[in-house]
C-alpha positions in Angstrom: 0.0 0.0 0.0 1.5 3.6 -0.7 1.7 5.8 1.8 -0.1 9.1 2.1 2.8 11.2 1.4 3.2 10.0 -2.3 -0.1 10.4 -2.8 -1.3 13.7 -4.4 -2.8 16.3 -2.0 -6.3 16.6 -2.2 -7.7 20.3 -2.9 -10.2 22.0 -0.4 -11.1 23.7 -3.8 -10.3 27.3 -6.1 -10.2 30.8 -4.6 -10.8 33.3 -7.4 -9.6 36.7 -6.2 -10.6 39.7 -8.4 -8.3 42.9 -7.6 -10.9 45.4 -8.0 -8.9 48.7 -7.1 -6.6 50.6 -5.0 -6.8 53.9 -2.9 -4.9 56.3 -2.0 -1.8 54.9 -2.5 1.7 57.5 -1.8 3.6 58.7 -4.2 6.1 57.2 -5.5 7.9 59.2 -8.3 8.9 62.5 -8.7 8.0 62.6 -12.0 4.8 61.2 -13.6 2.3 59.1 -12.2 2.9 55.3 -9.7 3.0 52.2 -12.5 1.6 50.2 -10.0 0.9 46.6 -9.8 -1.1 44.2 -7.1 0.5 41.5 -6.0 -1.7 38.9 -3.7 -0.3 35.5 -2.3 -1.6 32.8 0.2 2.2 32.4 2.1 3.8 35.5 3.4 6.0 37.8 1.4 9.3 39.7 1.8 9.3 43.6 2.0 12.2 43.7 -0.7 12.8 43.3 -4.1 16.1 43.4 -5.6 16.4 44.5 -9.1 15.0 42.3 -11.6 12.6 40.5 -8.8 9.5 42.5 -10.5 10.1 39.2 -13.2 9.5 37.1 -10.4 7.6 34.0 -12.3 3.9 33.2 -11.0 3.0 30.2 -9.0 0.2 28.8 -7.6 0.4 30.9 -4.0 2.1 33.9 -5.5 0.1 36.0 -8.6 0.4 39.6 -9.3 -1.6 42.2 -11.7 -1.0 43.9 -15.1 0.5 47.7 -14.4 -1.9 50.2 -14.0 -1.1 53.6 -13.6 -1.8 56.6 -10.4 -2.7 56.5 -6.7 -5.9 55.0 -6.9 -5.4 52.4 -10.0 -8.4 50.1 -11.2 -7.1 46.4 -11.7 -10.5 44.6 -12.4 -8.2 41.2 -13.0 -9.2 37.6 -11.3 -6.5 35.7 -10.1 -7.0 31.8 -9.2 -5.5 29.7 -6.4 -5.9 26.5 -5.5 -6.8 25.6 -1.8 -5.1 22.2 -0.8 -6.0 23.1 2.6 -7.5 25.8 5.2 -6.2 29.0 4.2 -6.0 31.3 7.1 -4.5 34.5 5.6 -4.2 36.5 2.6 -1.5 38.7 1.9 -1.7 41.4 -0.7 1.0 44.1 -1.7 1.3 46.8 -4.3 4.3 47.8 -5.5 5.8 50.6 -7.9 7.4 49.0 -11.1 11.0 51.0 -11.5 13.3 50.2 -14.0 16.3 49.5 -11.3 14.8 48.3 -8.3 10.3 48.5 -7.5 8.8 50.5 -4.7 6.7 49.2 -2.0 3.7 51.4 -1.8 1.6 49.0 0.8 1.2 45.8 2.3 -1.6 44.2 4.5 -3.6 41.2 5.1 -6.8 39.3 5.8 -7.3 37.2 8.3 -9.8 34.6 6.8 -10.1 32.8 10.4 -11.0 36.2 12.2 -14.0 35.7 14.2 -15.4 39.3 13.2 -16.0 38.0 10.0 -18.4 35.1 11.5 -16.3 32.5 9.4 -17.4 33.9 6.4 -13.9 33.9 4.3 -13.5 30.2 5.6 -12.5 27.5 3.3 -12.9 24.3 5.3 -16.4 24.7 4.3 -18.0 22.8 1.6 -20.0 25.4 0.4 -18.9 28.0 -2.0 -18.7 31.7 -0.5 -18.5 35.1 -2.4 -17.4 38.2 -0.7 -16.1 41.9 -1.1 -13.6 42.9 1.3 -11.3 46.1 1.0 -7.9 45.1 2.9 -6.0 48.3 4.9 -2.1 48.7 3.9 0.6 50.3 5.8 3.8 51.1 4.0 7.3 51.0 4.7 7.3 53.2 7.2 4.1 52.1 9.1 1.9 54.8 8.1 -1.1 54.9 6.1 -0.7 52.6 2.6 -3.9 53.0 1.4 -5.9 50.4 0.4 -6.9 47.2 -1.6 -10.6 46.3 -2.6 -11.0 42.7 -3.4 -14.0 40.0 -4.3 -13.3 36.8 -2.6 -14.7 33.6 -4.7 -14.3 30.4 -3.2 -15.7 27.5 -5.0 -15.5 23.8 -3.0 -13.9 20.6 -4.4 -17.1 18.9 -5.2 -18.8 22.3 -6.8 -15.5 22.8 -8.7 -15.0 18.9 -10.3 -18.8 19.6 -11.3 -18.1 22.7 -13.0 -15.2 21.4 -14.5 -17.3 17.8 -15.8 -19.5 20.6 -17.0 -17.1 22.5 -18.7 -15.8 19.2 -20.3 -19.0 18.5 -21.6 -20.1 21.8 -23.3 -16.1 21.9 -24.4 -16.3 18.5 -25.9 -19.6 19.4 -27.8 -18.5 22.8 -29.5 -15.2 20.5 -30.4 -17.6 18.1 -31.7 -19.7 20.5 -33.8 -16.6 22.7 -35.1 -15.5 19.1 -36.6 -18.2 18.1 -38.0 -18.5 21.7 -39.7 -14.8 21.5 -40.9 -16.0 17.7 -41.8 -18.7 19.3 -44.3 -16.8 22.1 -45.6 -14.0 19.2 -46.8 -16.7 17.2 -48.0 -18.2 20.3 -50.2 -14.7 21.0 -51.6 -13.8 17.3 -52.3 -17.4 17.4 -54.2 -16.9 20.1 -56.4 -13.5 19.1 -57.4 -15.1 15.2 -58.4 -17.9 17.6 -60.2 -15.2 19.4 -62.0 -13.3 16.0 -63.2 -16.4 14.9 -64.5 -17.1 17.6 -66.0 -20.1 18.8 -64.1 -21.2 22.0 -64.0 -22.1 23.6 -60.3 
């Protein structure tokens, strides 16, 4: 018998996090406006970035935005993580893209175990769970960072395999009708050329 260990980890399920918008943001350059990006993450992340960091690749606990320019920047982008087990905390950043070495604007968190939030952001729960929540920053000083708004989407294991069998199935149909289309067009051709041969006008 295996042991558990070498057998894969079993999801909880998906968390779709769509980065709405930042607010009030600092700063950053003297000249021109912030080109800011969101970064948001299910493991903690380090305060510095070294030049060249900003090409950091994306996994599945670390995913960041497209640039977006000012002190209050509109994201509107869904990032997806999956959930192999209870997540208790969020952490979000946005930094400054430079061309030597990226600016941290703000960083924060949110607790998804807090008991303020009556277990709402919890995802031991089989039952999928949609929330806003606009997460407080600080920046590198301590002092006011501004802020993140954020809708939280967590869909279950068992609601996400039946999405995805769903998925499968309307994917496999379209698939099926697209042949069958290219199928008739090749048969149309392959007729009028046997037309033409014989010498029959279409």
């Amino acid at each position: 018998m295996a042991s558990s260990s070498s057998s894969p980890q079993r999801l909880k399920g998906i968390l779709a996090v769509t980065v709405l918008k930042a607010n009030n943001l600092i700063k950053s350059d003297w000249f021109g406006e912030n080109d800011c990006y969101a970064v948001i993450s299910t493991e903690p992340l380090s305060m510095q970035k070294m030049k060249g960091e900003n090409k950091k690749e994306q996994t599945e606990t670390y995913q960041k935005t497209q640039i977006h320019n000012g002190c209050n920047p509109i994201f509107n982008e869904k990032l997806l993580f999956p959930i192999p087990e209870k997540l208790e905390t969020l952490h979000v950043q946005v930094w400054d893209a430079d061309y030597d070495k990226d600016d941290l604007l703000g960083h924060g968190t949110l607790n998804l175990l807090d008991d303020q939030h009556s277990g709402q952001y919890d995802t031991s729960l089989n039952k999928e769970w949609l929330h806003l929540a606009t997460i407080s920053m600080v920046n590198e000083k301590g002092q006011d960072g501004g802020t993140l708004a954020v809708v939280l989407h967590f869909i279950p294991e068992t609601a996400a395999e039946y999405m995805c069998k769903k998925f499968n199935t309307a994917q496999a149909d379209v698939k099926k009708k697209i042949t069958q289309h290219v199928v008739a067009k090749a048969t149309d051709l392959a007729t009028e050329k046997i037309r033409g041969y014989v010498g029959i006008s279409v």
